[in-house]
N, C-alpha and C positions, 0 to 999 in steps of 0.2 A: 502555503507552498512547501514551507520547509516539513511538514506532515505528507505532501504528498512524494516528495521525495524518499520519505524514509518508506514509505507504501510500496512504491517502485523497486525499492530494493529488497525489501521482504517479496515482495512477489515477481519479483526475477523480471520486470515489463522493461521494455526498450521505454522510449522516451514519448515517442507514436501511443502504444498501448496505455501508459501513463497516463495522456491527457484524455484518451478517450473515453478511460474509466474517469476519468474526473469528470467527463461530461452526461455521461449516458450512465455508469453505475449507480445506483441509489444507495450500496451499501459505503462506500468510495465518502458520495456525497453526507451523505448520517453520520460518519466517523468526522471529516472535516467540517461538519457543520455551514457548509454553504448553500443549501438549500437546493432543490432540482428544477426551477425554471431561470431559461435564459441563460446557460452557464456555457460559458466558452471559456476555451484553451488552447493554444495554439503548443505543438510541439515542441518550437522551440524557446518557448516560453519555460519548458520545460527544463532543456537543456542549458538554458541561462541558468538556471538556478542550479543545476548539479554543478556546472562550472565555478559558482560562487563557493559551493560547499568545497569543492575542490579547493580551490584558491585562498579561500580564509580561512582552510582546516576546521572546516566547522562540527565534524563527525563525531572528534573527538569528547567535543563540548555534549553535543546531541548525547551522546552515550552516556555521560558523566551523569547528565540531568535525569535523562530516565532510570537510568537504574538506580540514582539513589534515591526516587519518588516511587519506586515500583518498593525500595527494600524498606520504605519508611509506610509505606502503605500497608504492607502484609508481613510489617512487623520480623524482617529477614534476622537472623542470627550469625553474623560474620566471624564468631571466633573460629572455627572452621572453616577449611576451606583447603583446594586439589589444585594442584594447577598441574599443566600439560600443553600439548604442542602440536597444531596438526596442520597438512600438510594444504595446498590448495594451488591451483593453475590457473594463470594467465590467461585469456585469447592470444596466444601464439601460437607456431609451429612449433612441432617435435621434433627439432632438426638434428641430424648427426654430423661432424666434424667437416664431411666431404662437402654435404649441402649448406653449414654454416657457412664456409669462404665462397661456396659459388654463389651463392644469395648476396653474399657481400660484394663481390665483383660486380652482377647482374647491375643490382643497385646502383653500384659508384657509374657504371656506365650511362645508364638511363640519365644518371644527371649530367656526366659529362656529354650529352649526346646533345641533351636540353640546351645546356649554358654555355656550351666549348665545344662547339660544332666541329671546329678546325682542327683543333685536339685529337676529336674522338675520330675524325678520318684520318689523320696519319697515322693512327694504329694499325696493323692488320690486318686485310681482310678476312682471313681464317679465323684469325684469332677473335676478331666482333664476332666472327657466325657462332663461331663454336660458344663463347661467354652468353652471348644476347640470347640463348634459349629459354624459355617462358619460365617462370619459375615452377609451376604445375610438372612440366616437362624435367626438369630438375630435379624435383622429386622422384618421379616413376622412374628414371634412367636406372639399372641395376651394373654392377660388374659383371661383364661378360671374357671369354676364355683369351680373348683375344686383347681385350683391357681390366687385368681384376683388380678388387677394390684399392688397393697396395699402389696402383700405379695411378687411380681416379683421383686418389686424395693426396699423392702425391705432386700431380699436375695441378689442381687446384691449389697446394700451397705456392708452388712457382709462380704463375699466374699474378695469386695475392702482392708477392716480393717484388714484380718486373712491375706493376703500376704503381707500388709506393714508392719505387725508386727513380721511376721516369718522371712523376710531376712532387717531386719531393721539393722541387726549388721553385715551383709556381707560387707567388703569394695569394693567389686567389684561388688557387683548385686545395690546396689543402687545409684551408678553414671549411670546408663541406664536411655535414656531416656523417655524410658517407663516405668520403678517405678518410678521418676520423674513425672509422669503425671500421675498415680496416685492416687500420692500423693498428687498432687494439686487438683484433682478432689475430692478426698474426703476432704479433708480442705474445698473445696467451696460449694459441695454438702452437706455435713453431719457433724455431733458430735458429741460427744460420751457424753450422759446424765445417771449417777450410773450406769457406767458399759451396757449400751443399746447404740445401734448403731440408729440415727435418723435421719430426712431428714430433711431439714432445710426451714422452709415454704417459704423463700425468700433470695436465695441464692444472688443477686442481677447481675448487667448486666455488670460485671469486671470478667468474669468467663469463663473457658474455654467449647467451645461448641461442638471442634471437636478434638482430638490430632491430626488430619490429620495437623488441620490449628490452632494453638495454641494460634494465635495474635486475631483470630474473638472473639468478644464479642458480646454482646446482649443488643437490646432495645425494651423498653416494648411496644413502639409503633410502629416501624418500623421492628421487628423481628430479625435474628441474621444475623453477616457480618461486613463489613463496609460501610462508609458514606464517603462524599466528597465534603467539602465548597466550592463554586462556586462564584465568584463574575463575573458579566456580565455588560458591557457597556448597556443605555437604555435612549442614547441623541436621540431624535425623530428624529433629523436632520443628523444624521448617516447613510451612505449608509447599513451598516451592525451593527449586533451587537456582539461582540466577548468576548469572555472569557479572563480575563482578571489576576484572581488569580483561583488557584486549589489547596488545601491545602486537601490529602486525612486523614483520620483519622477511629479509630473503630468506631464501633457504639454505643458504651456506651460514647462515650464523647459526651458534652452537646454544646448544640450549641451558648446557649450564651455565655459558655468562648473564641469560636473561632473565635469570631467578631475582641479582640486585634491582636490575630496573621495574621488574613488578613489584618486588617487595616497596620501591620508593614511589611508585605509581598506589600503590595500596595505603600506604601512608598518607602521603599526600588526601587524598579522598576521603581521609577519617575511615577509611574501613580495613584497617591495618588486623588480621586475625593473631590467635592463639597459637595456633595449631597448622601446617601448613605442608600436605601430604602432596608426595612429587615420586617421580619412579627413579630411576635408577642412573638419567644421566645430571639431575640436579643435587645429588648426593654430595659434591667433594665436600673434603673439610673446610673450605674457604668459603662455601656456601653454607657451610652448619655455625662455623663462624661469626658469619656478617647476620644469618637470623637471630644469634641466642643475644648477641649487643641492641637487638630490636627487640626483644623479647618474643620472640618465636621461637617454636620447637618445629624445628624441621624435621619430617617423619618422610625419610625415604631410603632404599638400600644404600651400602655402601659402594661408590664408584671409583673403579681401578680393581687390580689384580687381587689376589689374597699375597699374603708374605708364603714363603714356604717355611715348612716346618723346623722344627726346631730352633727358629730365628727369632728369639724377642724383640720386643717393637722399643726402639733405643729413643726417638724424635718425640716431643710431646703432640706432635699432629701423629703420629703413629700409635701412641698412645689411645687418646681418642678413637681413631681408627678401630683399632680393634676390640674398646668397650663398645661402639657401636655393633661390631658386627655380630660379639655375645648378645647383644637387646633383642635382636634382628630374631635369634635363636628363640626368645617368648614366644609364649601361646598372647598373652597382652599384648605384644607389639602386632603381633598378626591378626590380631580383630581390629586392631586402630588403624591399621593398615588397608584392610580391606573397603572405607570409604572411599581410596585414590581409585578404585575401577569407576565408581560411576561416571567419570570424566569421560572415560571412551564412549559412554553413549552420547554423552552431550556431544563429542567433536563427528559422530556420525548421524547425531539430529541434526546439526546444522548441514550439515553436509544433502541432506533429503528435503529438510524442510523449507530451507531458506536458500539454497541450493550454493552454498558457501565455495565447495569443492572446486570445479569448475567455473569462474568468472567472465563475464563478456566484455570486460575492459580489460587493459594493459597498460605497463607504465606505473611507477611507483605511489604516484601520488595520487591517481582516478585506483589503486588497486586497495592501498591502504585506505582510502574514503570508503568505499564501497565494501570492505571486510570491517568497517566499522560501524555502518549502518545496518549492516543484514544482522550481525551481532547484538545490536540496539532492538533489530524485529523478534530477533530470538527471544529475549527476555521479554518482549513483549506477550508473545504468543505463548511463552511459559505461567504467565503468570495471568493470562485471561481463560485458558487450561485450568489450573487451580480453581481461582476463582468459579467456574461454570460446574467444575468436579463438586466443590461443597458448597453449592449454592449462596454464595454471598456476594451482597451487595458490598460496594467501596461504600465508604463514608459514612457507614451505619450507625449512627448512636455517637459521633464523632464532634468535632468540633471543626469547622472548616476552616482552612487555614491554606497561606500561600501552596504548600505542598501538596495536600491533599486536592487542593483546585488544579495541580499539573495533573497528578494522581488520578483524577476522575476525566481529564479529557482522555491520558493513557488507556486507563482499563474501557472506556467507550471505546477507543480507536484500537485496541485490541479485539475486544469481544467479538467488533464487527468483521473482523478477519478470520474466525475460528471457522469451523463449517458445525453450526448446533443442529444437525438432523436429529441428535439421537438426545437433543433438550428438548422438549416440546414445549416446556415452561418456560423459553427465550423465547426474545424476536428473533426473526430468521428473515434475513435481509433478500430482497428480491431482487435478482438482476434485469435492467430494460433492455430491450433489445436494440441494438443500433438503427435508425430508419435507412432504409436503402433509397437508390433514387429511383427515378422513373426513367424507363427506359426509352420514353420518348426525348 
């Protein structure tokens, strides 16, 4: 099961598709070794078990295991190594400021509609019609000449203010948690200036953007969701190159703070590298710092302004500073530098292959499980790719051992995931067709 979950998530299946392939795929069935007569699965069979993975953070682990039996297998070389940061979305909506609060209202009403019937009709008639509109409806509404957008989102924040202040002393209506959200929403949206309800020019990127998914945050360059620090092996002399840490996070965290917790995630693993090439927002000196005490050489631009001229650099981090930025000036630094591009393919294969980018869950903890298992399918599909390019067998000439027994169920339950039309010298798994019923 826990094979066929990680399956699931390499190949993007809802929970339905999952067990059907588990029932009727032969290729599905070969990889997991349970044979193709008699096999059932119920759906939610299914979804028991993504929910355990969820709940005992089990991804994590998954991740750890294969990739250090994929690097012990094909023999990886870790003193090298890129790390990088890319960007990826939730199943939510792409909501703006106006639709944030009226979403929030909508909601808070529906429940107080549900649970506080009495409640919800002593409020206004107008005022239910006009909130209670569909949320689809809510969307497509546009500013018009006679209400422009200035006075729509304006209304909306009033709106948010007049129902956290009418049941603010209920002790049962404001443990919901949709007056709860808000409540947050306007804390982060707005503020109340002499008694005036206002919008806050820059509410910043620690703010909630959806109540659907209450963990996504926002960045002003990469847009709203979360992100996901990547470090990749990028030894030339490595048959493949593999993922090596995966550390998901929102997207308001900054990327140079997450250099420490890789670098201690890397350690940790026994796969601590030499060498450790980053662009230009993992650069500070408090990051060249904390690698060189670990014995790392961090190889990335320097981050912050240049000094202006004729101004020597008086501080011993300014010092530094600027022998880095002569280095930076080598023709040597610029070819040891030139292995941090491969990283960009890597974060726009996963992005096609295992379909990373866009996500069909939300929520922190189903979002971080699931960028950790599709990450786990990466390496997989990387390294059954190699394998199939120079034709080798796992365990050739080897001695079998705990690891290489993980090792060989891996590269099997990879291989069978590849599409080998253009091996002829593989098996080539055949898919069965589902029986249909009878129409009588």
């Amino acid at each position: 099961m826990a094979g066929l979950v990680v399956i699931a998530e390499m190949r993007n299946w809802t929970s339905q598709e999952a067990a059907e392939a588990y029932m009727f795929d032969s290729s599905v069935q070969y990889a997991l070794n349970v044979g193709h007569h008699a096999v059932e699965l119920s759906y939610r069979t299914v979804e028991r078990y993504q929910r355990l993975f969820r709940e005992k953070e089990l991804a994590q682990e998954v991740f750890e295991r294969v990739t250090k039996a994929l690097i012990d297998e094909f023999e990886i070389e870790v003193d090298k190594q890129r790390l990088d940061s890319t960007h990826l979305f939730s199943n939510m909506a792409n909501l703006t400021r106006t639709q944030l609060m009226r979403v929030c209202v909508r909601r808070f009403l529906v429940q107080l509609k549900r649970h506080w019937n009495c409640e919800y009709h002593q409020l206004d008639a107008e005022f239910r019609d006009r909130c209670m509109v569909s949320e689809k409806r809510a969307f497509s509404q546009k500013a018009s000449e006679s209400q422009p957008r200035v006075e729509l989102r304006q209304q909306a924040a009033e709106d948010l203010l007049m129902l956290i202040d009418r049941f603010a002393n209920h002790d049962r209506i404001v443990n919901m948690n949709s007056y709860k959200a808000m409540v947050r929403v306007f804390q982060e949206q707005c503020e109340v200036v002499d008694e005036k309800v206002t919008l806050r020019k820059k509410p910043g990127g620690r703010t909630m953007q959806n109540p659907s998914d209450p963990n996504a945050t926002y960045d002003g360059h990469k847009g709203k969701g979360y992100q996901v620090q990547i470090a990749e092996t990028c030894n030339p002399d490595n048959p493949v190159q593999l993922i090596t840490c995966a550390i998901p996070q929102t997207a308001a965290d900054d990327d140079g703070e997450a250099l420490a917790p890789v670098v201690e995630h890397l350690e940790a693993a026994d796969l601590k590298p030499n060498e450790l090439l980053a662009d230009t927002l993992y650069g500070s000196d408090s990051n060249q710092q904390l690698c060189e005490s670990k014995d790392i050489e961090l190889i990335a631009p320097v981050r912050g302004p240049k000094p202006k001229k004729g101004l020597p650099p008086k501080t011993d981090a300014q010092k530094r500073l600027a022998a880095r930025r002569e280095m930076e000036q080598t023709d040597e630094w610029i070819q040891r530098y030139k292995l941090r591009a491969g990283i960009e393919g890597t974060n726009s294969g996963t992005k096609r292959k295992v379909e990373l980018g866009e996500l069909r869950v939300r929520g922190k903890s189903s979002v971080f499980n699931v960028v950790l298992l599709k990450l786990t399918g990466w390496n997989i599909f990387r390294a059954a790719a190699a394998m199939a390019y120079k034709g080798k067998e796992p365990n050739k000439g080897r001695k079998v051992t705990s690891t290489t027994t993980i090792s060989t169920w891996l590269t099997t339950f990879g291989r069978l995931l590849l599409d080998y039309t253009s091996y002829t010298h593989r098996w080539r798994p055949q898919k069965m067709k589902t029986p249909t019923l009878c129409a009588a």
